[in-house]
C-alpha positions as MATLAB code, in Angstrom:
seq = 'XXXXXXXXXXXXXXXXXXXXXXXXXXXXXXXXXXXXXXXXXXXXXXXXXXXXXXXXXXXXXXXXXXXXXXXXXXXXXXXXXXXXXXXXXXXXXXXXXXXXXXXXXXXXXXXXXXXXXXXXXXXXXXXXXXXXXXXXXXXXXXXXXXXXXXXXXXXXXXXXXXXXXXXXXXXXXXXXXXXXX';
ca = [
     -31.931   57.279  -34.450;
     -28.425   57.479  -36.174;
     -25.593   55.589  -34.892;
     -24.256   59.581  -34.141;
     -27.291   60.346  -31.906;
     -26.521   57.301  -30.005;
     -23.095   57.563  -29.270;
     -23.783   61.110  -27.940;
     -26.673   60.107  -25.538;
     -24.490   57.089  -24.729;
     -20.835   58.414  -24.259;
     -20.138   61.695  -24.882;
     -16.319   61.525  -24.840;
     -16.634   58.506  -27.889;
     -19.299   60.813  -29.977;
     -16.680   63.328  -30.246;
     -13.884   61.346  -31.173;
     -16.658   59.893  -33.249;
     -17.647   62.760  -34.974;
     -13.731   63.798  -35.546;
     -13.092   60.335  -37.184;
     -16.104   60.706  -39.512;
     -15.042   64.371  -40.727;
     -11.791   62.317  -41.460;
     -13.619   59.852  -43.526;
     -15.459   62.504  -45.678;
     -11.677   64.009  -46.302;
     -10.123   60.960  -47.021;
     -13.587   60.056  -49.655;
     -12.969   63.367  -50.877;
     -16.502   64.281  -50.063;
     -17.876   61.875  -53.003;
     -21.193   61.141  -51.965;
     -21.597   57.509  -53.515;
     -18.627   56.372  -50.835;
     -20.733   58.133  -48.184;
     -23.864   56.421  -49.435;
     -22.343   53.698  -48.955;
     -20.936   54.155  -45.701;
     -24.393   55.058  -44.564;
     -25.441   51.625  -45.740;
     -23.032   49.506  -44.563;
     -23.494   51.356  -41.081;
     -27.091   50.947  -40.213;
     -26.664   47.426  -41.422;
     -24.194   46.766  -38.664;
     -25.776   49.013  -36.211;
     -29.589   48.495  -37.007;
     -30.243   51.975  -37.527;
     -32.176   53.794  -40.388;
     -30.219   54.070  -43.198;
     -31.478   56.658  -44.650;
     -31.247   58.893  -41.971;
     -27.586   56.989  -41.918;
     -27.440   58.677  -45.540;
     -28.512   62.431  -44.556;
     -26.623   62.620  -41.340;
     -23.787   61.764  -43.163;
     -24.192   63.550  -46.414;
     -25.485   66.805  -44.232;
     -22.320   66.799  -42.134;
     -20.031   66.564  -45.828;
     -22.497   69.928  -46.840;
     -21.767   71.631  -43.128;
     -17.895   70.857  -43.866;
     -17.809   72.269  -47.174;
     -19.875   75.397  -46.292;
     -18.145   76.263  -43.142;
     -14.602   75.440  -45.112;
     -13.130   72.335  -43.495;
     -12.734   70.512  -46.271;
      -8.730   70.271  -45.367;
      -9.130   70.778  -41.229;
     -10.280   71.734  -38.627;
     -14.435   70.985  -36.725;
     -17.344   72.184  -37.792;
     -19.652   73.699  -35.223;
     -21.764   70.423  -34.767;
     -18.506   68.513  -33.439;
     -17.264   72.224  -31.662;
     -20.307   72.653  -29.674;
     -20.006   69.169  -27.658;
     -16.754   69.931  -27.085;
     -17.201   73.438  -25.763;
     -20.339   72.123  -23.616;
     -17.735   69.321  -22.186;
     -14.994   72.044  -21.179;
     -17.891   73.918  -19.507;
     -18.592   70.472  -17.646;
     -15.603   70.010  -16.599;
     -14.971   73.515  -14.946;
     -18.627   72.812  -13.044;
     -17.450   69.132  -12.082;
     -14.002   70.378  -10.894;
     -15.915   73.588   -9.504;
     -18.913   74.092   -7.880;
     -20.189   70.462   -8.210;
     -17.167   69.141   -6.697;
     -17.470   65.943   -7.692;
     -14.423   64.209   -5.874;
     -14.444   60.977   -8.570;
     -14.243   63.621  -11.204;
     -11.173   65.495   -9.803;
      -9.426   62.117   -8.995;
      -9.775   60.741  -12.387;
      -8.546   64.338  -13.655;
      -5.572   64.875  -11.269;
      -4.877   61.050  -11.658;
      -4.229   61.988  -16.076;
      -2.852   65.120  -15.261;
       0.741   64.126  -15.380;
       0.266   62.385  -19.057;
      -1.501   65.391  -19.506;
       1.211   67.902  -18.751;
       3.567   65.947  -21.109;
       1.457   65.555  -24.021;
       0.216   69.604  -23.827;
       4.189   70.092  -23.632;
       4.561   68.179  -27.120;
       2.409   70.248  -28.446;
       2.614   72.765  -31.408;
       0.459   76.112  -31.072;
      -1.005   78.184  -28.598;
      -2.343   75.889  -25.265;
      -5.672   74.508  -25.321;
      -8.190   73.749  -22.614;
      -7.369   70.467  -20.762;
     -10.641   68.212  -22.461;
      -9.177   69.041  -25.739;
      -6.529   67.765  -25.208;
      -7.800   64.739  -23.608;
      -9.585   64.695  -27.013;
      -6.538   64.861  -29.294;
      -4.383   62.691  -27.227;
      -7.152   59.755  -26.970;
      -7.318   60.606  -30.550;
      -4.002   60.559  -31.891;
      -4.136   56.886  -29.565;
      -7.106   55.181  -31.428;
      -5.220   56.077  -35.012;
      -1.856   54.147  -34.032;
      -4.189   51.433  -32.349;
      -5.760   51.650  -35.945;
      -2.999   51.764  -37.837;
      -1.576   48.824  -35.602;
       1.371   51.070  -34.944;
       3.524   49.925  -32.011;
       2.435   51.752  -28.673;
       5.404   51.388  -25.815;
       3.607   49.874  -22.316;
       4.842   52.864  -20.715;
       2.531   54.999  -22.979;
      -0.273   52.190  -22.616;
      -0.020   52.534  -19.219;
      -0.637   56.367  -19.263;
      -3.621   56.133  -21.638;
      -5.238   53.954  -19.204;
      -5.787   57.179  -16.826;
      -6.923   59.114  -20.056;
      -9.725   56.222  -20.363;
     -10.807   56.642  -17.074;
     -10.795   60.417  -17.107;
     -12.915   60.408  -20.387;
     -15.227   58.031  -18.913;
     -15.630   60.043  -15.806;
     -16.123   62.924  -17.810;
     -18.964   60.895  -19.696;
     -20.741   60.052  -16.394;
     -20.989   63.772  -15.644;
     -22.712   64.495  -18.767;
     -25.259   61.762  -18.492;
     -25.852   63.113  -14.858;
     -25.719   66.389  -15.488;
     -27.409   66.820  -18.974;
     -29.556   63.950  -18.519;
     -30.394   63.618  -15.065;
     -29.405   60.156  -14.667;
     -28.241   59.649  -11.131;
     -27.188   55.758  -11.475;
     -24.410   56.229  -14.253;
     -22.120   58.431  -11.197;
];
């Protein structure tokens, strides 16, 4: 299993955010496959996973990039589709599941939410992308040790809990696993 698979059957929310920081990496290595290699390496050694399945999940997603032209933005389909199943999700949990943790945690981010869909640029996008981009945008100054004011802190903390909410549902509802509600 890769570190990838993992993090998906694990935490959905994180795979994603996962998945966007590693089509980051392959930009930033300029798709050069010895970096990759590499990475692939150094990752199952920290992780204990297969490192050569490390290699070709890696290297595969770099080919998928290329082919379906992100090499400069935007997702390819194998990060799109969790994020399209987790929108669905959301609709059922908020929906016809009614699952009253779910909505709380939602209606509890929605005012950090609002502001950050405000800020903006382009046409408005469904509410767990933008969950994505803003817990996103708030691991790369948490990366980049860039100074984040308590007030924002503060808000982020609701975006945590919404994202982990969110993963709960998909373990329950895609897995079946009625302890992780």
């Amino acid at each position: 299993m890769t570190l990838a698979e993992s993090k998906k059957k694990a935490h959905i929310v994180e795979y994603i955010l996962f998945l966007w920081q590693i089509e980051d990496l392959i930009r930033a290595a300029e798709f050069n496959p010895t970096y990759l290699e590499n990475w692939a390496e150094d990752t199952a050694a920290l992780e204990g996973t297969d490192p050569e399945k490390e290699r070709e999940w890696i290297v595969g997603l770099a080919s998928e990039m290329r082919t379906q032209e992100k090499k400069e933005k935007g997702h390819v389909l194998q990060v799109s589709e969790p994020l399209v199943e987790l929108a669905h999700l959301h609709e059922m949990l908020v929906g016809p599941l009614e699952d009253l943790r779910y909505k709380e945690s939602f209606e509890t981010a929605t005012p950090l939410l609002s502001e950050l869909s405000a800020k903006q640029p382009g046409p408005e996008v469904h509410p767990v992308e933008q969950l994505l981009i803003g817990l996103y945008g708030w691991l790369m100054l948490r990366m980049k040790k860039q100074a984040i004011s308590a007030e924002t802190e503060a808000g982020f903390v609701a975006f945590r809990n919404w994202a982990n909410t969110l993963a709960k549902g998909h373990i329950r509802v895609y897995y079946g696993d009625k302890d992780k509600s």
